[in-house]
N, C-alpha and C positions, 0 to 999 in steps of 0.2 A: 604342297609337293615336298616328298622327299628328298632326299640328293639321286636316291636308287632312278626316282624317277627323271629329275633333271638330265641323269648320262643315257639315260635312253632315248631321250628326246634327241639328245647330241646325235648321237649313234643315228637317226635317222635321217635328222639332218645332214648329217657329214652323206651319207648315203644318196642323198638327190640331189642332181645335176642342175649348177647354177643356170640362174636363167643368163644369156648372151649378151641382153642387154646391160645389166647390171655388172656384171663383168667389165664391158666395155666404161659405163661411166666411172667406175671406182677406178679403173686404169687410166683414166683421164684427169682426176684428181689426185692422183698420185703424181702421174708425171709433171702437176702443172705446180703442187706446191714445191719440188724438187728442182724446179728449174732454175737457176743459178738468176742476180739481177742483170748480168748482163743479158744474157736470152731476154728478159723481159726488156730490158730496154731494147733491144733491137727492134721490137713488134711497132714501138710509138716514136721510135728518134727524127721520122719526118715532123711530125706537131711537135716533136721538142726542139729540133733545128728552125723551123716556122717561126716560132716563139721568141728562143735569143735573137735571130737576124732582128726580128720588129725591134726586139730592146733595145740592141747594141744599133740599130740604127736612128733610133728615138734619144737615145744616147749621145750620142755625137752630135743630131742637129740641134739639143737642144747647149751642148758645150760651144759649139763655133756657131751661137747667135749672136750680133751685136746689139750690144743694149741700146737701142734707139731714145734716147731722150731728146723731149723736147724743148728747145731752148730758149731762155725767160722771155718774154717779150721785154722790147727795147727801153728802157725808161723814156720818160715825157718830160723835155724838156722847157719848163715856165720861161717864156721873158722875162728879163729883170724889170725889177721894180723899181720905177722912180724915189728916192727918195724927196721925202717933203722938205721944205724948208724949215720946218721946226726941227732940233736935233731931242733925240730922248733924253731924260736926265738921267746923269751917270747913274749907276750900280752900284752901292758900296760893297765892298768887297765880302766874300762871307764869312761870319766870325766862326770862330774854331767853336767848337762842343765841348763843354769844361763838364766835366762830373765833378761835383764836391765828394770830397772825403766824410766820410764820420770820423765825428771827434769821439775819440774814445775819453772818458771821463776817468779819471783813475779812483779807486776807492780808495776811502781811507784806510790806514790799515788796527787793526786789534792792537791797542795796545793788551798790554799784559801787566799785571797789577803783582808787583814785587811781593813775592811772601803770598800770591793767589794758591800756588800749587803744593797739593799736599805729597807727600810719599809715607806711605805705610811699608813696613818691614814686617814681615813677618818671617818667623825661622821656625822651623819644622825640627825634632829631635834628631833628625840627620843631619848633619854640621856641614853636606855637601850639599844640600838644598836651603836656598834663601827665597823667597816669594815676595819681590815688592812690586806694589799696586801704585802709578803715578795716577794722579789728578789732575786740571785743570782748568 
């Protein structure tokens, strides 16, 4: 198709008379995505008033519960026990927990042998450079 023919097609188009129905639902779609959120909300605020009352009423009963616990049972009190006529023998008392130290060993030290170390001089033909090498 050309464009020539495209605007003819228009032109006839534009020419016949929309069907009523169609009219009608595009004017329904228009005014429904134009509608502001308040208008929408107006349509549902019963199930959304329904809804918070449950919360805020589930809300509260479960804030002003008292925590019911149940309380230990009683302990069981044993009669005393006779004691025998043998008494037990003492306990000595309990001795402390000593850690030993390591002994550190000291090493001997190097000696150094008088007249061991050598030094080399060396002098470079620059008289502000000296190069000495120690040994030992």
């Amino acid at each position: 198709m050309t464009e020539d023919e495209i605007r003819k097609l228009f032109r006839e188009m534009r020419d016949e008379p929309v069907p009523p129905d169609s009219r009608a639902r595009v004017r329904m779609a228009v005014a429904e995505r134009t509608q502001s959120w308040p208008e929408k909300l107006r349509r549902r605020w019963k199930w959304i008033a329904a809804v918070l009352a449950s919360a805020c009423l589930l809300l509260v009963l479960v804030m002003t519960r008292e925590n019911k616990m149940v309380p230990p049972p009683a302990p069981v009190v044993n009669p005393p026990v006779v004691a025998s006529v043998e008494t037990p023998a003492p306990v000595p008392p309990p001795r402390p927990h000593i850690v030993r130290a390591r002994r550190r060993i000291a090493k001997p030290r190097r000696e150094t042998v008088p007249g061991g170390a050598s030094l080399i001089r060396i002098e470079t033909p620059d008289p502000d450079v000296v190069i000495l090498l120690i040994g030992g």
